[in-house]
Structures are given as structure tokens and as C-alpha cells.
C-alpha positions as CSV (number, residue, x, y, z in Angstrom):
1,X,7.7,-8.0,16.5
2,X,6.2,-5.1,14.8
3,X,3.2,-5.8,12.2
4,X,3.4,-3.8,9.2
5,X,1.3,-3.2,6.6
6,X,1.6,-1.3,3.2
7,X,0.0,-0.1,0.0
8,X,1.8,-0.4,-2.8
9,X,0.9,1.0,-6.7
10,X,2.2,1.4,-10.1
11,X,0.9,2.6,-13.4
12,X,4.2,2.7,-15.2
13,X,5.1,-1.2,-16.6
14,X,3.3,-2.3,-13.4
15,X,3.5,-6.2,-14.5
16,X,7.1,-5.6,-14.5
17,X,7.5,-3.5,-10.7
18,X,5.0,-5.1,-8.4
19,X,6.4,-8.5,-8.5
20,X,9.8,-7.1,-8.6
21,X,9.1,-5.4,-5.4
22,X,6.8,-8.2,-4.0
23,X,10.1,-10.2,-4.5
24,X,12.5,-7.7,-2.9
25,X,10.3,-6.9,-0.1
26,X,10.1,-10.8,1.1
27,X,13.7,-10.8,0.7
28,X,14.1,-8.3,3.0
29,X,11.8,-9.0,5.4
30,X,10.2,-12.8,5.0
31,X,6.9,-14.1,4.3
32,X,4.5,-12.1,3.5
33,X,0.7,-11.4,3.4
34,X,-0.8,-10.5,0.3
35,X,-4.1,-8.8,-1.0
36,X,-5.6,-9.5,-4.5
37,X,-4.2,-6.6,-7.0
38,X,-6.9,-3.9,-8.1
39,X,-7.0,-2.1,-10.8
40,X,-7.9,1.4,-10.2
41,X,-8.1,4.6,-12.4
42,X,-5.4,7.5,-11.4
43,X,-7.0,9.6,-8.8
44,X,-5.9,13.5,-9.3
45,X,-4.4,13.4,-12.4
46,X,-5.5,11.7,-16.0
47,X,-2.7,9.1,-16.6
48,X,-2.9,5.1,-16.9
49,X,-4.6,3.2,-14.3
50,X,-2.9,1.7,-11.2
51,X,-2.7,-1.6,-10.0
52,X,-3.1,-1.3,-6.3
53,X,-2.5,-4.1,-3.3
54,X,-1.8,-4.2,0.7
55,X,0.8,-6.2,1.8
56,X,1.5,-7.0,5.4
57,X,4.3,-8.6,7.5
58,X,6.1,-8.8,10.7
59,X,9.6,-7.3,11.5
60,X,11.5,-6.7,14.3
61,X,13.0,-3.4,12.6
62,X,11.9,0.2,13.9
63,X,9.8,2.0,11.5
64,X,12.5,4.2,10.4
65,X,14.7,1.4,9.2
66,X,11.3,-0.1,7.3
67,X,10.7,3.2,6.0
68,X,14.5,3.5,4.7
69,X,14.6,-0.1,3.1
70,X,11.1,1.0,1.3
71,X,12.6,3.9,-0.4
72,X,15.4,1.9,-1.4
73,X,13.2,-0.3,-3.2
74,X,10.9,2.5,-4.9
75,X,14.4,4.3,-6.0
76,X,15.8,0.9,-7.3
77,X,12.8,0.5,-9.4
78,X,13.0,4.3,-10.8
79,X,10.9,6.3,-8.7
80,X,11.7,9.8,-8.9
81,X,10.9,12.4,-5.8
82,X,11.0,15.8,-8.0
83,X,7.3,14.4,-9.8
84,X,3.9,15.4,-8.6
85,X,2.6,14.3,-5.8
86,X,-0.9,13.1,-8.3
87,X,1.4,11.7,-11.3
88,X,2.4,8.2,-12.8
89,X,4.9,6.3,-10.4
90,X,7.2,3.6,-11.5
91,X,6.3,2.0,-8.0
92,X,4.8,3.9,-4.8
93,X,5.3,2.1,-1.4
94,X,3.7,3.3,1.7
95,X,4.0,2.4,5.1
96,X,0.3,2.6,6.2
97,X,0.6,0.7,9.8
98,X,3.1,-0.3,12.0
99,X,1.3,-1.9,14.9
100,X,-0.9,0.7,16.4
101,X,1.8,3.2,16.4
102,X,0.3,7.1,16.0
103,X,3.0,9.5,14.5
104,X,2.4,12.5,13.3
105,X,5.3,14.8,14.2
106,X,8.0,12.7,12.5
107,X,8.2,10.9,9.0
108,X,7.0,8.3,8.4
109,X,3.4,9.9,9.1
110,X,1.2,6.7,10.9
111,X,-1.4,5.6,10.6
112,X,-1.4,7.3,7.1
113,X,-4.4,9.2,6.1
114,X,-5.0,7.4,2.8
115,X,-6.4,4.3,4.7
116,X,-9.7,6.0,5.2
117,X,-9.6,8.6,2.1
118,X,-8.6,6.1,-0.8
119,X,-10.7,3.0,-1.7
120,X,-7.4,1.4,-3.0
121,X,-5.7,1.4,0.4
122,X,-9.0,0.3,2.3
123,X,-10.2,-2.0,0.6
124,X,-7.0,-4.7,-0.2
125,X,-6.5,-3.7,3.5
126,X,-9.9,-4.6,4.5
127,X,-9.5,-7.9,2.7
128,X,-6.3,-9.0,4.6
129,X,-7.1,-7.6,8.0
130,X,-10.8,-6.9,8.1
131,X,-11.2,-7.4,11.8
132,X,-7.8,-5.2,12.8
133,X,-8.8,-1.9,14.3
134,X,-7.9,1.8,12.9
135,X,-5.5,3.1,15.8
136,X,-6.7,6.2,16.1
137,X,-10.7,5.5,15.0
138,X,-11.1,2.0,16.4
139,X,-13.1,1.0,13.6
140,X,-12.5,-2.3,12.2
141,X,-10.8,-2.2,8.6
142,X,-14.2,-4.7,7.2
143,X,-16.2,-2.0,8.6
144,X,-14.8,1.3,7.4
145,X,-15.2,-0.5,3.9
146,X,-18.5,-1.2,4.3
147,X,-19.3,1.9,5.0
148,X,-16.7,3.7,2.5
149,X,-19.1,6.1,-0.6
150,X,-18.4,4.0,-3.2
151,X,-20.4,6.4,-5.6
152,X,-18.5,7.1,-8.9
153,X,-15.7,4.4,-7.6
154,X,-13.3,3.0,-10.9
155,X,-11.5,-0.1,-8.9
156,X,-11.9,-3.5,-9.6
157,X,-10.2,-6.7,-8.5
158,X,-8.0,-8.4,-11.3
159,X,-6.4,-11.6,-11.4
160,X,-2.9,-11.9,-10.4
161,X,-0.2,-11.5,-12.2
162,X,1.6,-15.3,-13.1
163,X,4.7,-14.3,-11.1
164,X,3.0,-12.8,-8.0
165,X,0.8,-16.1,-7.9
């Protein structure tokens, strides 16, 4: 079994998405580990703020199968691939880990770069797995947060929304 873990954000009718897709996703593939939700202001663009969370689980899928059900998801909730890369999303999901698998010649990219460049992927994922290691760093997730610039940083942790509870 393959442990996965993803981030997953919206800034477009986010109470409406997120637990859509929380639903969907443990349809698909079972129980599943969640972070608190944090609210975070859009990074690279002015728009709305995002609610941000990391959600893990365990599948005995390959990573391009998980990778194909993800989009499936994002595209069933409106997400669009001609937008902007920096640009309001109906609902981003991306695969982040899938055990300590390194990829960087084929798609899906692993472990994805965000983890250690985006406080809303380190952070929900520090809170679910803080003593997992980075694959390629070896850094435990608790510590690259401790030690993450939080100068200037517009996240916080909300409450959850009364159907992801």
C-alpha cells in the first residue's frame, strides 16, 4: 500500500468544493486523514483568499492512476487547464507524496516542490505528518516548518466547515 498525501485549495465557492471533493476523494479511495483548513491569501496573483488543507491516505493504485482520478475530480468540480498557473481555482488538487517515491522525469512531478516553497502545503502537512521525512531532504515535515520564514506570512487556521467536520 502506497501512502499518499495531497494539498488541496479553492478560492472560488470553496465552502461548496472542498467538502465536495473531501467526499469524492474518500469515495474513491477510503478513509482518510485530514488537516485543519487554512485560510490563506492568493500567492502570485490578487484574487480571493484560499482555503488550503493536506489530506493523506493509503491506496494500492500506482501514482498514475491516483493522479488520473485527481483530475477527474478537479474537472468535475469546474477546473479549467487554459487559466494561469497564479489565478482563482474552482478546486486545485495535488499529489504532493506518494511514499518516498522521487520523480522528476515523468508527470506527476514527486515529491512536489511546493512542500518546501508554500507555507500552505507545509504546514497542514506538518500537522498530519510531522515526524515523516522529506524524500529527497530527509528533514522531518515538523521541522522544515519550524524553520519555514514566516515573515510577511497571511495564513491562518479556521474552523472547519460543518460538512467536512
Amino acid at each position: 500500500m502506497a501512502e499518499v498525501f495531497l494539498s488541496i485549495g479553492s478560492n472560488i465557492d470553496r465552502e461548496a468544493h472542498i467538502p465536495s471533493a473531501l467526499a469524492e476523494l474518500e469515495q474513491r479511495f477510503g478513509p482518510l486523514t485530514v488537516s485543519s483548513i487554512y485560510e490563506t491569501a492568493a500567492v502570485g496573483f490578487e484574487g480571493p483568499p484560499f482555503h488550503n488543507l493536506v489530506v493523506a491516505f493509503s491506496t494500492d493504485l500506482p501514482v498514475e492512476k491516483v493522479a488520473e482520478i485527481l483530475t477527474d475530480i478537479e474537472e468535475r468540480h469546474g477546473r479549467t487547464r487554459q487559466c494561469k498557473k497564479f489565478s482563482s481555482r474552482t478546486l486545485d488538487i495535488d499529489l504532493i507524496l506518494y511514499n518516498d517515491l522521487v520523480r522528476r522525469e515523468d508527470k506527476p512531478n514527486l515529491p512536489r516542490d511546493e512542500i518546501t516553497r508554500y507555507a500552505f502545503v507545509l504546514e497542514p502537512l506538518a500537522e498530519i505528518a510531522p515526524n515523516q521525512r522529506h524524500p529527497i531532504t530527509g528533514e522531518r515535515y515538523a521541522d522544515l516548518w519550524a524553520h519555514f520564514d514566516k515573515s510577511g506570512l497571511s495564513q491562518r487556521r479556521i474552523e472547519p466547515f460543518e460538512s467536512v467536520k
